[in-house]
N, C-alpha and C positions, 0 to 999 in steps of 0.2 A: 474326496476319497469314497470308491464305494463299497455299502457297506456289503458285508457275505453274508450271504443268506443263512438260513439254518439247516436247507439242505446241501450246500457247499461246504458247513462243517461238520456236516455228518460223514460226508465223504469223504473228505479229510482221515478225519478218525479212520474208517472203513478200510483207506487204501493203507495207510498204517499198521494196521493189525497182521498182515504175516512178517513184518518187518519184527513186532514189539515179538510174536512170538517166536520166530527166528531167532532172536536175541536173550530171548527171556532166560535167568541162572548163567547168561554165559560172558566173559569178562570183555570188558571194554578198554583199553589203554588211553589218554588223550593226553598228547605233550600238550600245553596252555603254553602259549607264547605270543613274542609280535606284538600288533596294534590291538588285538584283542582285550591285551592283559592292561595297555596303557589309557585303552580309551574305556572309559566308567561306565556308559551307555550299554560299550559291546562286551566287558566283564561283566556288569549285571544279566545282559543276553544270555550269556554263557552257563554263567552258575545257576538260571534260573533251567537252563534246558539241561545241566547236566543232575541235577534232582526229579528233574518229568522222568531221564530215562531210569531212574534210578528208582522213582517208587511203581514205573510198570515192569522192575524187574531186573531190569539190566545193570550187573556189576559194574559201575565205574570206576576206575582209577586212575585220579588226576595228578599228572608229574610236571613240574613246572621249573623253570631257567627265574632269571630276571636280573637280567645285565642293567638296563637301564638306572635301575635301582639302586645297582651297586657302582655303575659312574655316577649317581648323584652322591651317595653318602660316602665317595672317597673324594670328589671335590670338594665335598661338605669339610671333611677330616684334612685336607689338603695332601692326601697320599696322591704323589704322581701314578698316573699311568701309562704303563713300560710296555712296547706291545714287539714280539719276535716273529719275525715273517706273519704278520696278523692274528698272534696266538696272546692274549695276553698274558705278562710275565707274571707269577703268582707270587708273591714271596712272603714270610711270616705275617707281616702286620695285615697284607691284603685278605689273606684265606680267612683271618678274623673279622674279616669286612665283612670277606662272601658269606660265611656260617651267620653271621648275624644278621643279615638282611635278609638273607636267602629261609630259614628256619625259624629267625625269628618276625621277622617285618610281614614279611610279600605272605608265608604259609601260614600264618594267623589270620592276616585279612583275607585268604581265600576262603579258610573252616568259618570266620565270622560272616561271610556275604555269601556262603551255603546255607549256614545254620537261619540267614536272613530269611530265607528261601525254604525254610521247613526242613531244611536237608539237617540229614545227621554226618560230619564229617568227622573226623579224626586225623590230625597235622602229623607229619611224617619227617625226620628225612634221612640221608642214606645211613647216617650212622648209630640210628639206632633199629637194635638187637644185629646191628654190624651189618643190616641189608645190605647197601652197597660198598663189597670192598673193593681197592684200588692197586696198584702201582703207580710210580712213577712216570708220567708220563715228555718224552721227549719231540725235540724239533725235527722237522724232515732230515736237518743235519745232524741231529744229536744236539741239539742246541737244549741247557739247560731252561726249563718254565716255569720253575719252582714249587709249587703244590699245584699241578694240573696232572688232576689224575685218567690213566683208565681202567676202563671198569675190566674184575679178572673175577669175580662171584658175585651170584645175588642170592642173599636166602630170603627167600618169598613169605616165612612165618610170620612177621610185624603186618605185612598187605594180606593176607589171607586169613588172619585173626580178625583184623580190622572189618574185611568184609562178610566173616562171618557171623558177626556182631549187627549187622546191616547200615556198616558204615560207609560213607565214602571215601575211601584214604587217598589224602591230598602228601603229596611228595617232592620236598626240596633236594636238591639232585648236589647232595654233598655228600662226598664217602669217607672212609678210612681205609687203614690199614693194619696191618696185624702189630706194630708198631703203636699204632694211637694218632698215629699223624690224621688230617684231615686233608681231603681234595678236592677242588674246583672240578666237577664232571662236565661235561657238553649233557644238554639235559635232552635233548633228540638221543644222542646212542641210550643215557640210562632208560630213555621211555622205552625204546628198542628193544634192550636186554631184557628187562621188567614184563613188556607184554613175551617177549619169548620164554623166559619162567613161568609164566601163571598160563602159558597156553592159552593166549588170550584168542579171541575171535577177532576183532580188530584193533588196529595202532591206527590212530589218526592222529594226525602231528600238526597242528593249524601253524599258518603261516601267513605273510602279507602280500601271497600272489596269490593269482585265481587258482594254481598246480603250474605243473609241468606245461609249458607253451612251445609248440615248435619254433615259433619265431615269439623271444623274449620280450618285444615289443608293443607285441600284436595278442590281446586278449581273448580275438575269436579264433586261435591259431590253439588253442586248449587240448590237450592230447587226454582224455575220457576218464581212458584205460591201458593198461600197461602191462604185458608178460615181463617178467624181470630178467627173462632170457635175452628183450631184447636191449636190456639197459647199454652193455658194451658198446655196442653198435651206434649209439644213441651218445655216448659220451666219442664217439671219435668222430661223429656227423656237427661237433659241436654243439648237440641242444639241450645235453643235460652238460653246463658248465657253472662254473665260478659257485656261487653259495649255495646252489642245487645240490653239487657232489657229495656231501656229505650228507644232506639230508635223503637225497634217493636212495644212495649205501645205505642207512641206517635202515631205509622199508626193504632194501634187499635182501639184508642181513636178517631182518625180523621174521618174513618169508622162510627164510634158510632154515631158519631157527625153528620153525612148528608153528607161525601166528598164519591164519588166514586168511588174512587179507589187511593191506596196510592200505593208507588215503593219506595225502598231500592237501590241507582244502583251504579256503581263503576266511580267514580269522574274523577277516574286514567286514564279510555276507553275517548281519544279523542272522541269526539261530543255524548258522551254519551246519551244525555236529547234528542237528534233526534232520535237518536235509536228508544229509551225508548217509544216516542210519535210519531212517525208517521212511526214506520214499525210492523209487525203484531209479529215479532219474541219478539219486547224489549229487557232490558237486564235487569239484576240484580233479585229480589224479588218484583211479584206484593201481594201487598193484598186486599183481597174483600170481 
């Protein structure tokens, strides 16, 4: 391996600096998901680059899923899982799964392996000071899902306290209701809605593809950059299909919404989100 010079990390630095200032006071979104969150190596990656951007300046706010987690501890619990047209079925004993792994388990080890990291974080999730509330949410048919909610308000006060405290607020993607009930949210829209409240500058949503590929196969087939004008297009050429569709809508929607720019990027790529935000190349699928 060879080693970098001192003048190769200066330059480093160097090309960085209109990025850090570009960024500097202004919010950051990042869905945390995928093999990022599973493999220990690319979570520590992670949490160590989202404290660099965060003591030169840059508001992060990390909102994070964690399915995996919650099929181990209902295997564990021996709760079957029920899945309707690929949506899983929610029902009373499961959402006490979700709230507990999700707020308790998975959003403590992330403030602990920030605070690892010199970071000052603060655990979050949707349902408190009622950030995210919900509805009911149903099947393509009407099909009942039990507690899977969407999201119909965000109040931004709990994330915006947080960071004006100079915290990082880490956010498990469970909501309520006016009711008291608790929801199973898709954690891609809450990051979505979340950066379009706080006005964020960017949504980036990691995931376990390189982005958006014209041929799903083929990894040098990477599509850069993205108008969201020409998503339609693109969803009937078949190349924005199957698990994509929801995550590209969400950077559509974010866009719609007032955020400036949203990124698709590969969770997999060590220090991915520095890539992504302070060198000019990025990596993954921007859209604007």
């Amino acid at each position: 391996m060879n080693k970098i010079s001192n003048k190769d990390r200066s330059q480093v630095i160097i090309d960085a600096l209109p990025y850090i200032q570009k960024y500097n006071n202004k919010i950051v979104v990042v869905k945390y998901g995928g093999n990022a969150m599973t493999n220990d190596e690319l979570k520590d990656a992670v949490m160590s680059d989202i404290v660099l951007l965060s003591l030169v300046g840059i508001k992060v706010v990390l909102v994070h899923g964690g399915g995996p987690e919650i099929n181990d501890m209902l295997k564990r619990l021996n709760i079957e899982s029920k899945f309707i047209n690929g949506l899983r079925y929610t029902d009373a004993e499961t959402i006490d799964v979700v709230k507990m792994v999700l707020s308790g388990k998975v959003n403590k080890e992330l403030v602990q392996l920030l605070a690892h990291h010199k970071g000052n974080a603060v655990g979050l999730c949707g349902i408190d000071g009622r950030m995210l509330m919900a509805e009911r949410k149903y099947g393509e048919n009407g099909e009942d899902l039990g507690y899977v909610g969407d999201i119909v308000k965000v109040h931004t006060k709990p994330i915006t306290d947080a960071l004006a405290n100079g915290n990082i607020p880490v956010i498990a993607t469970v909501a309520t209701d006016k009711k008291g009930n608790t929801y199973n949210v898709n954690a891609d829209t809450a990051a979505a809605r979340i950066a379009a409240e706080l006005k964020a500058e960017n949504l980036i949503l990691m995931t376990d593809i390189a982005g958006l590929l014209r041929d799903k196969d083929d990894p040098s087939t990477l599509i850069p950059s993205l108008n969201i004008s020409e998503v339609p297009f693109m969803k009937r050429q078949g190349i924005i299909s199957g698990g994509m569709i929801p995550k590209i809508d969400c950077c559509v929607e974010a866009i719609r919404r007032g955020v400036k720019k949203t990124a698709i990027i590969d969770g997999r790529v060590p220090h991915s989100i520095l890539i992504e935000i302070l060198t000019n190349d990025g990596i993954g699928t921007q859209f604007t």
